[in-house]
N, C-alpha and C positions, 0 to 999 in steps of 0.2 A: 648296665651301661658303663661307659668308659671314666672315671675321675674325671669330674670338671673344676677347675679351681674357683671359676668364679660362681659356679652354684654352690660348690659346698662351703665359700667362705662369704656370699653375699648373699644368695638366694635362699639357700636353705636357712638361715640363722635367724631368717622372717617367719620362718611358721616352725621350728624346732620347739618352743616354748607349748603353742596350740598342739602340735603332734601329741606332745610326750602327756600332753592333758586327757585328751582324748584316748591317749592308750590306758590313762587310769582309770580310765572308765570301764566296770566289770563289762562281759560279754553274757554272762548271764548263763555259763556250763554247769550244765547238770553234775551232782555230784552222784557218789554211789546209792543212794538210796533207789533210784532209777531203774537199777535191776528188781526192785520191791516191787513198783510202780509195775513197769514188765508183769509182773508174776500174777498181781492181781489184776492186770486187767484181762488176764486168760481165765478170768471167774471160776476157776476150779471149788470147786464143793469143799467143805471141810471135811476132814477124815480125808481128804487125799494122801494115795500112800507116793512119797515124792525117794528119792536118791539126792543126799549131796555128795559127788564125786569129789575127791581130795579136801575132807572136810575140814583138815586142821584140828584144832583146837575146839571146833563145833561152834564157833559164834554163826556162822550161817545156816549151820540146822537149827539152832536154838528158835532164831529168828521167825525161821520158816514156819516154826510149830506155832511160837507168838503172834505175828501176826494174821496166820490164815488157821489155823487149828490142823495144820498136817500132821501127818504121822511120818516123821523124817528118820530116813535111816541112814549115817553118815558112814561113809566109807573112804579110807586111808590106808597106803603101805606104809607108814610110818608109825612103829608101837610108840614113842612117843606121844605122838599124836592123841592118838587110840585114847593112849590111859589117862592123858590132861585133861580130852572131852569126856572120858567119862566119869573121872575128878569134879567137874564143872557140871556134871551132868547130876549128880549129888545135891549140887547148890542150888538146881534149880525150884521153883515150885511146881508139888506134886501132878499137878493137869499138863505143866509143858512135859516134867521127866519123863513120866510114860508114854507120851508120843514120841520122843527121841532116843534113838541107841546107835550103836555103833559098832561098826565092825572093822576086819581087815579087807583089802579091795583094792582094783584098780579101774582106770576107767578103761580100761579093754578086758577087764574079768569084773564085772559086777555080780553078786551074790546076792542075786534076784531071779524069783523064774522065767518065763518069756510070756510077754502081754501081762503083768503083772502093775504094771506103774504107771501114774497118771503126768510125773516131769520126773525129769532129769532136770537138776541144779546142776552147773558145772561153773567157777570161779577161779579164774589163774589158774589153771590146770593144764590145758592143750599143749600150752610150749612144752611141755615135760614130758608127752606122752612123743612116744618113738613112736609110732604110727598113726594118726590121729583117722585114715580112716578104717581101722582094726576098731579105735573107738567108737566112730559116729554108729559106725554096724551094732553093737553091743547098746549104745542106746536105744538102736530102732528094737533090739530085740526084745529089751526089758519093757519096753511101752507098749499103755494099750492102745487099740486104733483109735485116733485121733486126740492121744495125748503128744503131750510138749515136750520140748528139749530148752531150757534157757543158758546160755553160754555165753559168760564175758571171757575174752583173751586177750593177750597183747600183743601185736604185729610191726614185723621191723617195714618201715617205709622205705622207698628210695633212697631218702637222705640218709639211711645210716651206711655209712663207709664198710665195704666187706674186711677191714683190717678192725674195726671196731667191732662189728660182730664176730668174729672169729674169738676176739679175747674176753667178750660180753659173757657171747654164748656156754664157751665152755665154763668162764667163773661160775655162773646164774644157772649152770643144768639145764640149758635150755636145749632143745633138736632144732638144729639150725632148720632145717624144713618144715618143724610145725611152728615155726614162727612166721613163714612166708603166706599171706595172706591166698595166695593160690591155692594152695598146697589143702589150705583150709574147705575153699570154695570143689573143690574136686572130691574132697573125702565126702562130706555134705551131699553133695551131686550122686557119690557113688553108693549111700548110704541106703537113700530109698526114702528117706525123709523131705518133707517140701519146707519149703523156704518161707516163713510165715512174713516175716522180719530181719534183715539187717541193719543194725543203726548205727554209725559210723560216731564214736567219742570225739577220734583225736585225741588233744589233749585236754579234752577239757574234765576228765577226773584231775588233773594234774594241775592246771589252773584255778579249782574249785579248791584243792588242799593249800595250797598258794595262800588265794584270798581268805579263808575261814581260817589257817593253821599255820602258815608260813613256811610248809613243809617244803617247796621246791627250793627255798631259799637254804634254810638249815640243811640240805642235802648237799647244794652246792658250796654251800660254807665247810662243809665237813669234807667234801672232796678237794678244796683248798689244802687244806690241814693238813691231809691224807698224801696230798702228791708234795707237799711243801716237806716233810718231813717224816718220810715213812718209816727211818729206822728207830723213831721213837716208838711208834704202834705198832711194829713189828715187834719189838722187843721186850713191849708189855705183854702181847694179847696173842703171836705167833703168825707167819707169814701164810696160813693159810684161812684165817679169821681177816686179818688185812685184804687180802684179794677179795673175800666176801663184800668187806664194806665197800671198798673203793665199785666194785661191781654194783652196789646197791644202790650207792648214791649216782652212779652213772645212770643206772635204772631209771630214775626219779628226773634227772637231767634231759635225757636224754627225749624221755615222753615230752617236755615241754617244751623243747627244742624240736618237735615233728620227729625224729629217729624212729620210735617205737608209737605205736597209736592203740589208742582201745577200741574192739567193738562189742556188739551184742549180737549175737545171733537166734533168732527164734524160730524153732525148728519144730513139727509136727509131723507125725508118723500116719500114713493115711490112712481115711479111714475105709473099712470091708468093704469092698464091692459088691 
């Protein structure tokens, strides 16, 4: 609506005080554990043999194995990666270690046979993959009939500016079209997979770190800093670590400003006719 002077210097200044009260009041968003929640209520058996696609570091295979007793096999193109989860993979106790290993992998080359796997874990992974539905295919392949697919992503919404994603995307390694929420819904479609589940986040992983951690804040504080004075962190850290943060902390911003939103997708491969 148009600026009105005498709402916003008399009408509004009567309830400005109850708004911003009301707005302090949580909304009640799920945080990550929600994907756990997801996994178990697909009652999958223990000793299921599960894939976590881009596993990082392995905190999410680890996971898998702890709380449902799966036999997880983490796969990643980054040797880094590789060698830290399996660093960690040491440290664990003996009943988790031997359900968990890990290999090299992509989610459009899984190193699994076909109809072998009861889920696919997939976590911040899709925006990265140049085809996404080269992958969703490669899931359906690896699963058996009427096992799972569970997959959170990030998706740019409307609101984000195409001059903002353009400088996002390339920082963050992201494929500007596996960020596009269609783009998703078609590969899905074209997969062979049925649609069990989609649960739309928003922002509310973002508003959950917020309230429990303050992390939206310290993000936006830190890209403060970052645009106030870049040739200081530039000249510590090198100008292509600087694009990194300034990208990250926009990351983080940006989800809670509506730009980027999370979902979940729950995807099943069907079963033999």
């Amino acid at each position: 609506m148009a600026w009105d002077r005498d709402f916003f210097y008399d009408s509004y200044p009567r309830v400005e005080e109850a708004f911003a009260a009301r707005l302090d009041e949580s909304l009640s968003p799920r945080d990550p554990s929600v994907l756990l929640q997801v996994v178990r209520e697909l009652d999958l058996r223990p000793d299921s043999r599960v894939v976590d696609v881009g596993c990082g570091e392995g905190a999410h295979a680890f996971r898998l194995a702890t709380h449902f007793g799966f036999r997880v096999l983490g796969i990643d193109p980054v040797q880094r990666h590789l060698d830290l989860a399996r660093e960690a993979r040491r440290e664990q106790a003996p009943d988790i270690a031997t359900r968990v290993s890990f290999e090299r992998g992509t989610a459009t080359h899984l190193p699994a046979p076909d109809a072998s796997l009861d889920l696919v874990w997939c976590r911040d992974v899709m925006v990265h993959v140049a085809d996404p539905a080269e992958a969703y295919l490669e899931f359906a392949r690896v699963l058996r009939p009427s096992a799972y697919v569970v997959a959170y992503s990030m998706v740019a919404t409307d609101l984000l500016a195409p001059e903002e994603a353009d400088w996002l995307f390339d920082v963050m390694g992201v494929v500007p079209t596996s960020a596009d929420p269609r783009v998703l819904d078609d590969a899905i479609a074209g997969s062979g997979l049925e649609v069990v589940e989609t649960i739309d986040l928003a922002s509310e992983w973002g508003e959950w770190g917020e309230e429990h951690e303050g992390r939206a804040g310290q993000a936006l504080l830190h890209l403060a800093r970052l645009l106030r004075e870049p040739e200081r962190y530039r000249a510590e850290f090198g100008d292509a670590a600087y694009d990194v943060m300034v990208g990250d902390c926009r990351w983080h911003v940006y989800r809670m400003m509506g730009k980027l939103a999370g979902r979940i997708d729950v995807l099943q491969r069907p079963a033999r006719r």
